[in-house]
N, C-alpha and C positions, 0 to 999 in steps of 0.2 A: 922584718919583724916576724918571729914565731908566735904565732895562736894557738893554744894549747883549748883542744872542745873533747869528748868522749860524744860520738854522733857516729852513727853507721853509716858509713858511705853513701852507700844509696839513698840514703833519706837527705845527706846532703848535697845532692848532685840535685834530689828532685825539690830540696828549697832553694836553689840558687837558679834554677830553671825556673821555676814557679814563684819568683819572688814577686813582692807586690809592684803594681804602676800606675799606686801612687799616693799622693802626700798630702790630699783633700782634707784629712781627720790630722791628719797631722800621724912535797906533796904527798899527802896522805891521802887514803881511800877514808871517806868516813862512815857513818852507820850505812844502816839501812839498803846495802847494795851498791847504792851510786858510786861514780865515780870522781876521783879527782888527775886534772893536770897537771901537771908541771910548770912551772913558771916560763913564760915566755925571754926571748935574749934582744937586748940590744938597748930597750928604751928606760931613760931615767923614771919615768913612772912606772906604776906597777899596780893595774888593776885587776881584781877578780869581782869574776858576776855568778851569782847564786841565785836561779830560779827559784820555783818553788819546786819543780820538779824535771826531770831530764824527758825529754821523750815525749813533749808536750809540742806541738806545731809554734804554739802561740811564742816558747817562748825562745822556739830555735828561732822564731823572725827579728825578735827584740835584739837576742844576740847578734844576730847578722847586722846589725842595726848598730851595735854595740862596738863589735869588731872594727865599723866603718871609722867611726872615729876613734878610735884606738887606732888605726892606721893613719890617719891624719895628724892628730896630736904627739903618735911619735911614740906612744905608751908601750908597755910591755901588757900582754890579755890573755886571764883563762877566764874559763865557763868550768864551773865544780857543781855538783846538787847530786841530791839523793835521786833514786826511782819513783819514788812514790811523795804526796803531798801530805809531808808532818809537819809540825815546828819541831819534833825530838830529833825528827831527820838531818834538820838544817844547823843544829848546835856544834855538830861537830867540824863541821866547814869555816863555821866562823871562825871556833877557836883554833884551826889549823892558819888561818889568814893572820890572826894577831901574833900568832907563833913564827908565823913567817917573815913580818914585820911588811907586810905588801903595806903600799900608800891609800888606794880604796878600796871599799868593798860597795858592789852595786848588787841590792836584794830585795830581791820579790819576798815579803811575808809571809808563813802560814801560821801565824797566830800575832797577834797588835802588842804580847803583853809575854808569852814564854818565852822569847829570844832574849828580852832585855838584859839579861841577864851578862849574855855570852856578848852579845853588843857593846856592853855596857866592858868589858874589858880589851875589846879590840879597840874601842874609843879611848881606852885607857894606855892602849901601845901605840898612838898615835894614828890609828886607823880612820880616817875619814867615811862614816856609812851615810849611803845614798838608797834610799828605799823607793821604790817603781813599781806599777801596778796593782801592788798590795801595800799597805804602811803599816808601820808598830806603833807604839804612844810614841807620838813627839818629841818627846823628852829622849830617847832610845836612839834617836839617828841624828845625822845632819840637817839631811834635806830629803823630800819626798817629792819624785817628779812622779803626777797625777798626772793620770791619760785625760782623763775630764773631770768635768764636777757628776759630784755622784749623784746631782740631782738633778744633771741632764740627760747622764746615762736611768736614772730609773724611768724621767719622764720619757726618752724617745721608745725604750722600750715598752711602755702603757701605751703611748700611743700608737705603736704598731700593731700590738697584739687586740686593741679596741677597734682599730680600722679592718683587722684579718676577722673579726668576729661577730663585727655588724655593732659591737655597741652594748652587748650583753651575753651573758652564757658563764660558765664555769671555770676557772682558769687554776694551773698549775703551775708552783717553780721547780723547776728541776734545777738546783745549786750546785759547788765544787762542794768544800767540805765547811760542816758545821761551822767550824771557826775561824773561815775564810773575810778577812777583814772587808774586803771589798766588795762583794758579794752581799755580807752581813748588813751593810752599809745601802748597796742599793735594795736590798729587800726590803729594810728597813723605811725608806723610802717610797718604795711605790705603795707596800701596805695603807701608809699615811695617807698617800694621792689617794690611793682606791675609798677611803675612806672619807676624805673629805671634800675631792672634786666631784661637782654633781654629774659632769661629761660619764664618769665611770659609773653611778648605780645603779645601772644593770648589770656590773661584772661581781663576780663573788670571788675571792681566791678561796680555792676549797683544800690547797695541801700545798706544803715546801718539803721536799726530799734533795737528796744530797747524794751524789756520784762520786764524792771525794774527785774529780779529776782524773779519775779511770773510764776508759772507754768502754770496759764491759761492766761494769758497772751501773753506770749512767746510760747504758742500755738497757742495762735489768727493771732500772725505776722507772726508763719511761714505760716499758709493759708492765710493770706495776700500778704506777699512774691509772692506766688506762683500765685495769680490771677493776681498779678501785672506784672509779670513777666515769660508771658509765655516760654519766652525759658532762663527759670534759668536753669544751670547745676551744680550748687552745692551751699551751703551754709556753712558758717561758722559761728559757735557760741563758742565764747571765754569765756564761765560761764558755770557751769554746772547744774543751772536751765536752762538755755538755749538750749542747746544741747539735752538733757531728753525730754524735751516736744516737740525740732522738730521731734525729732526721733518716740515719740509716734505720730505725727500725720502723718508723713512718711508712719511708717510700716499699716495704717490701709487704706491708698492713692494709686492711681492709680500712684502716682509718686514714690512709692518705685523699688528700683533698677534705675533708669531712671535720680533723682537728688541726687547727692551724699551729704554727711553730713559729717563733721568733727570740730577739736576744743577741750574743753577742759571739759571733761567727767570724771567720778566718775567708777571704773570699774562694781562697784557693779551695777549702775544704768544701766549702756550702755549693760551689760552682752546678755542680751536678745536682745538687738537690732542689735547687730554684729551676734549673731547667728542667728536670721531671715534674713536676709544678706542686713537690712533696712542701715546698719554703716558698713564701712570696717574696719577702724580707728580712730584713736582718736587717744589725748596725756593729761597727766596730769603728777605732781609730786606727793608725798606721802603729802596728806593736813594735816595727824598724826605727820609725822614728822615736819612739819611747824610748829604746835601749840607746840610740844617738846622744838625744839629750842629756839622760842620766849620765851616757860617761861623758859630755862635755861638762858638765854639774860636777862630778868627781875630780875633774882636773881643776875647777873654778875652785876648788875648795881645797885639795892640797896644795897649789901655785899661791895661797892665799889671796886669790882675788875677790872673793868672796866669802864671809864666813855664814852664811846663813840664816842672819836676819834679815826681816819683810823690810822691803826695799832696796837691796841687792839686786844687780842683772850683772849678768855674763854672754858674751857669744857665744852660740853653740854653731859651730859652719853655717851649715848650709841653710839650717832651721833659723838661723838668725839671733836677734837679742830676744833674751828673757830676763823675769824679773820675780825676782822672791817675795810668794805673797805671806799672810799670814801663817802662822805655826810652820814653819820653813818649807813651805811648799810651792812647788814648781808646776803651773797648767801645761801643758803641752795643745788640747784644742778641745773641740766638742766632738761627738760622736758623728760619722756620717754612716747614711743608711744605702743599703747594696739590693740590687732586685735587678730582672730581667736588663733593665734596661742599662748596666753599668757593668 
């Protein structure tokens, strides 16, 4: 089977070297630069996967992840996305997938509510959409395989950044981009904890800024951050373009050791900065496993094994049975935390 990816070499030599170990957490060109594949030869299915953006660690792992079982199941696989994280980016991908008449489409969001649109006619040409890491309205997809609950991801990140901070002090989010569903979601969420669990009233969140998912960007806010805020004592960044780039301008800062950093990090990327003692912690799940599932989900759903109402399950390999919960959505695990010691 041919895998159709647009990946620089080198960057895929060094995820397939640096892939994770392990499973604790569990054609047209279209706008905006990126690129698109070719359809792959051999297998009667026919999946394409749509990050949110190309170029992104997190979600070359998902693919690699993705590709696995597209090799198992037998499927035909590309990976298509813009450069950069839009929803105006990713319209044009879709509707090249419906036009192509592919059997699924597996897609990371950048907006819950602008795709519906384009969705909403690939669903119309028999398209099966399977939404991961990010969701659109419910109504918009299939099925939506969740890495966790988004109210396990706001809590473990509260409770790391409270244990890196003593308990009190000033706290910052450094986000992907404004209207990143998931994101939005845990924000949303720790705001509330911080607000109503007594454990937290010593922390104050003093500012949420946005990196959009660029790495020099989300380096510019977190030295924004920090001019702005002279007595920040720690920051959270929920994406892990976000995290990577505060961390690098941390460790080369008079504020390393002094503001702590936590959220949701890649191990390979953070490796170096837990060992400089720039990161105590972090958390993530297995983003391999996320893109696995998803296309076992995508095959569970054109083979008609399942149609996407709560109480559905399907095998996914290796990951085993799952089961369709409410508003067609699929858990994949809880979040596990990464530090020296692992």
């Amino acid at each position: 089977m041919k895998f159709q990816k647009r990946r620089p070499a080198a960057l895929a030599a060094l995820l397939l070297t640096a892939s994770f170990a392990f499973t604790a957490c569990g054609g047209d060109d279209g706008g905006d630069g990126g690129s698109a594949g070719g359809s792959g030869g051999g297998g009667d299915l026919s999946i394409t996967m749509l990050p949110k953006n190309l170029g992104n660690a997190y979600f070359d792992t998902s693919t690699d992840g993705a590709e696995k079982a597209a090799d198992e199941i037998g499927a035909d696989f590309e990976e298509v996305g813009p450069d950069t994280a839009s929803p105006d980016a990713q319209v044009s991908y879709i509707n090249t997938v419906a036009q192509q008449g592919k059997d699924a489409l597996i897609l990371s969001a950048n907006d819950p509510d602008a795709l519906c649109d384009a969705i909403d006619e690939a669903r119309s040409a028999d398209v099966k959409v399977v939404t991961f890491d990010a969701d659109t309205n419910p109504d918009c997809r299939d099925l939506f395989i969740n890495q966790a609950t988004a109210e396990g991801i706001a809590s473990k990140q509260l409770e790391l950044i409270a244990d890196q901070i003593g308990g009190k002090g000033e706290i910052a989010i450094l986000s992907a981009s404004a209207n990143a569903t998931n994101q939005n979601a845990w924000i949303d969420m720790m705001e509330k904890e911080l607000a109503d669990n007594p454990d937290y009233s010593g922390i104050e969140l003093v500012d949420t800024v946005y990196g959009d998912d660029e790495d020099q960007k989300s380096f510019d806010q977190t030295e924004a951050l920090l001019q702005n805020h002279p007595d920040l004592k720690g920051i959270i960044s929920p994406t892990t373009v976000g995290i990577a780039a505060a961390a690098r301008y941390l460790s080369d800062s008079q504020y390393k050791g002094k503001v702590a950093l936590t959220g949701l990090g890649t191990p390979n990327q953070m490796r170096e900065y837990v060992e400089d003692g720039t990161v105590t912690s972090f958390a993530l799940w297995n983003p391999g496993d996320l893109g696995y599932l998803a296309t076992f989900a995508a095959a569970a759903l054109v083979d008609g094994d399942i149609t996407g109402e709560e109480g559905d399950s399907f095998e996914a390999g290796d990951l085993g049975t799952f089961e369709v919960g409410a508003d067609g959505t699929v858990l994949l695990g809880e979040p596990f935390t990464f530090d020296k010691s692992n």
